[in-house]
C-alpha positions as CSV (number, residue, x, y, z in Angstrom):
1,X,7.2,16.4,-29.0
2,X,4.3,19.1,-29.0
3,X,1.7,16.5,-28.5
4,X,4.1,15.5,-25.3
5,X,4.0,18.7,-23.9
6,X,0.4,19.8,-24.9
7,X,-0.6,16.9,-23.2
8,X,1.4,17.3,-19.8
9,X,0.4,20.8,-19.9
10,X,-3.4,19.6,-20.1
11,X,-3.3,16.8,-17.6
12,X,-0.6,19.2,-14.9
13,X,-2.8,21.9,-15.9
14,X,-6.0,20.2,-14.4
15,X,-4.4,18.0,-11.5
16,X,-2.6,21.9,-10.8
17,X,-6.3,23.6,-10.6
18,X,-7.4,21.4,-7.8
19,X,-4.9,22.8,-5.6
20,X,-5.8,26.4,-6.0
21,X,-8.9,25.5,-3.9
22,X,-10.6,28.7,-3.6
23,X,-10.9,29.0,-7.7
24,X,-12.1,25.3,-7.2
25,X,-14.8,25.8,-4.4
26,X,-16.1,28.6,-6.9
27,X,-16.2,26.6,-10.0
28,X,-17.6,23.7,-7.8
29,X,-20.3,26.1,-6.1
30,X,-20.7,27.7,-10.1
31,X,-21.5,24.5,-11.8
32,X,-21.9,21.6,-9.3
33,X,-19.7,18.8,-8.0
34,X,-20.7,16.3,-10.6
35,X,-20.8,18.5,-13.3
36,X,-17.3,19.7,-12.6
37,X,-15.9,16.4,-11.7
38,X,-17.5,15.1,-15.1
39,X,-14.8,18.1,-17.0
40,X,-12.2,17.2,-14.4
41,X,-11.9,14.1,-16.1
42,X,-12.7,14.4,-19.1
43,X,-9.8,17.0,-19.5
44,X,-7.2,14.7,-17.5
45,X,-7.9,11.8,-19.9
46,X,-7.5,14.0,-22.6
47,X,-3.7,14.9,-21.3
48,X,-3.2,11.7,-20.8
49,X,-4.1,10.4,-24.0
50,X,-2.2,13.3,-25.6
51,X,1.4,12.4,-23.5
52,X,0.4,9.2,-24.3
53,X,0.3,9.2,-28.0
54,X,2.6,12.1,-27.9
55,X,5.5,10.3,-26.2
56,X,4.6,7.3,-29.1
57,X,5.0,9.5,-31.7
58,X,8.7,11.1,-30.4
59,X,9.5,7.4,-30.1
60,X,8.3,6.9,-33.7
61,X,10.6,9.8,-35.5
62,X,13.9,8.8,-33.4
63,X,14.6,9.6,-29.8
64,X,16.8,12.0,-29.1
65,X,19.9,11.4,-27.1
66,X,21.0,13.7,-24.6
67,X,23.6,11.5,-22.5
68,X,24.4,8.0,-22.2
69,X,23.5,6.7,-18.8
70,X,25.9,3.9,-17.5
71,X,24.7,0.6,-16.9
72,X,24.4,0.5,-13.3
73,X,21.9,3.4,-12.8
74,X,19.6,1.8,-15.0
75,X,19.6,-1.0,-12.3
76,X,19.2,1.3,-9.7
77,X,16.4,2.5,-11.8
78,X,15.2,-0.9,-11.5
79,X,15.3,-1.3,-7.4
80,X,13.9,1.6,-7.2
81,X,10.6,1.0,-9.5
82,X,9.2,-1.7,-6.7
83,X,8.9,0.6,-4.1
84,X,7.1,2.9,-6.7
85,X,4.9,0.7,-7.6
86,X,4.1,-0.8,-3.9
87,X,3.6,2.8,-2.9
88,X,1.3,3.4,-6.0
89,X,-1.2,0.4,-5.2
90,X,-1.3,1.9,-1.5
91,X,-2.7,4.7,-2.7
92,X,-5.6,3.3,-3.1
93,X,-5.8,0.0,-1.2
94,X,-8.0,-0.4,1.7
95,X,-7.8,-0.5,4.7
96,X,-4.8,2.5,4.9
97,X,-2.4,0.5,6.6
98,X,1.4,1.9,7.6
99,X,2.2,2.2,4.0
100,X,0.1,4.5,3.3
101,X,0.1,6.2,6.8
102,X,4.3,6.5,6.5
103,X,4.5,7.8,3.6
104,X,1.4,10.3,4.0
105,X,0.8,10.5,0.2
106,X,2.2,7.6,-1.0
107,X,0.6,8.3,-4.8
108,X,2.8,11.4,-5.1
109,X,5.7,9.7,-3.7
110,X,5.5,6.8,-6.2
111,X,5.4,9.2,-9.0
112,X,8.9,11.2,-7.5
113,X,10.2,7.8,-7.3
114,X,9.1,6.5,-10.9
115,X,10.3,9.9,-12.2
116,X,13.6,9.9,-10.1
117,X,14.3,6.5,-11.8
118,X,13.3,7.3,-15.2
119,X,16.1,10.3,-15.2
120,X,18.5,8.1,-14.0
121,X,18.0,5.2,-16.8
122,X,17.0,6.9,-19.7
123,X,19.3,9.9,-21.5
124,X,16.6,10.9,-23.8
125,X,15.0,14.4,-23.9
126,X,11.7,12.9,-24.2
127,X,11.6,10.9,-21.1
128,X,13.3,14.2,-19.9
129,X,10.8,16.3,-20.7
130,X,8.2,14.0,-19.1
131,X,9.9,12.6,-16.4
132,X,11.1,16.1,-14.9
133,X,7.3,17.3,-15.4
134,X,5.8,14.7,-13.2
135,X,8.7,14.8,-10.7
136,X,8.0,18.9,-10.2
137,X,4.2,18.5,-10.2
138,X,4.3,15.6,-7.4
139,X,6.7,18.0,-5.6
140,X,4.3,20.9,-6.0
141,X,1.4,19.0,-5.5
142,X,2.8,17.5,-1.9
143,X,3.9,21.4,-0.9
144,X,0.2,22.6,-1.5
145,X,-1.3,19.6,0.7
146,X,1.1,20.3,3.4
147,X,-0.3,23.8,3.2
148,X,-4.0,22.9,3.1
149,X,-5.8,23.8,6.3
150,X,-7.8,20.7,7.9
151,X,-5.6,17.7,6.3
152,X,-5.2,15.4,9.0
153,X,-3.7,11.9,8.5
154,X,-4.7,8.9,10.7
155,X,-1.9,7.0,11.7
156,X,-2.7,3.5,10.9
157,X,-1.6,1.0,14.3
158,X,-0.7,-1.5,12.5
159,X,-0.2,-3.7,9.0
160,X,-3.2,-3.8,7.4
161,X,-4.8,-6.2,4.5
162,X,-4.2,-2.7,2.6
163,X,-0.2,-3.0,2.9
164,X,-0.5,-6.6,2.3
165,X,-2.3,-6.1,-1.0
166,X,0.1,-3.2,-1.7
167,X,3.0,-5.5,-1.7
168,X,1.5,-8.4,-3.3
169,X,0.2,-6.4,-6.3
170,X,3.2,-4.1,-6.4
171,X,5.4,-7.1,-6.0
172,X,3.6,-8.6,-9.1
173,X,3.5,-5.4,-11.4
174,X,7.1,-5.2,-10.7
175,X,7.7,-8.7,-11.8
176,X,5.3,-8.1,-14.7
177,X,7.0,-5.2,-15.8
178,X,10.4,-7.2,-15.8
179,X,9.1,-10.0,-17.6
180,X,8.1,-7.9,-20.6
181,X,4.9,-5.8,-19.8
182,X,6.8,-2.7,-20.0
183,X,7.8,-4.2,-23.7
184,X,4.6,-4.5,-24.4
185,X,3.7,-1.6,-23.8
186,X,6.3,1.1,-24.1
187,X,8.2,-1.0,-26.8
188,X,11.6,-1.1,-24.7
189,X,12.5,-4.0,-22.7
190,X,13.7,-3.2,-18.9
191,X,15.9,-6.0,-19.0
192,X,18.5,-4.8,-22.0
């Protein structure tokens, strides 16, 4: 569990900096942009690989149980990972379209989602531990942005090729993830 929380402590650490953006417009002016984006991540892969092989390695030794969730929030759990992972490919899928534009950050609000339904399926303390993390730095994270002079947000007019591509890739990593991805790669089924 120390690797866990070295490593969310690494990675929250460094995605936390960025929002303290006079400490970051000094370091940026200090070094350079390239340089410091070059550390940036290089330090986030680092936490990543560290929650990574850290949450592997809790799984390894034994979880530990801290309640027994009942059966149907864990398909709750299930709903409610599409929309997190539509929202997630909007992020980044262009043209913004009214997916993105709705849900102003839609990264951060697939990671509340994702964590909201992570706490509801899984009683463990290490998906605790991990899953409460991530849901308080995406809350923090949207705060600071709502606070951040100059942020404006188009308002897209219409659907987009970006929302379509959200939905078709978020509809498919859903499906993947049922049919045994998230096996594959967590080592727990999401289907019992």
């Amino acid at each position: 569990m120390t690797e866990l929380v070295l490593g969310l402590a690494v990675f929250l650490g460094v995605h936390g900096f960025t929002t303290l953006r006079g400490p970051r417009t000094a370091l940026i002016g200090r070094f350079g942009e390239v340089p410091y984006k070059i550390v940036y991540s290089l330090a986030a892969l680092l936490g990543f690989y560290l929650i990574v092989a850290g949450f592997g390695a809790y799984r390894a030794r034994g979880m530990v149980p801290v309640w027994d969730p009942p059966a149907f929030l864990r398909h709750i759990a299930l709903l409610l990972m599409w929309p997190s992972l539509v929202l997630l490919v909007a992020a980044y899928a262009r043209p913004a379209g009214i997916i993105k534009t709705r849900a102003k950050h839609p990264m951060l609000l697939a990671v509340k989602i994702w964590a909201t339904a992570h706490l509801l399926a899984n009683g463990d303390l290490g998906t605790m531990v991990l899953s409460v993390a991530l849901l308080a730095w995406a809350v923090y994270a949207r705060i600071t942005l709502k606070r951040r002079p100059g942020v404006v947000l188009a308002e897209a007019q219409g659907w987009t090729m970006g929302d379509w591509i959200a939905l078709g890739l978020g509809t498919a990593a859903w499906a993947a993830f049922i049919g045994g991805l998230h096996r594959a790669l967590i080592g727990v089924g999401v289907l019992g």
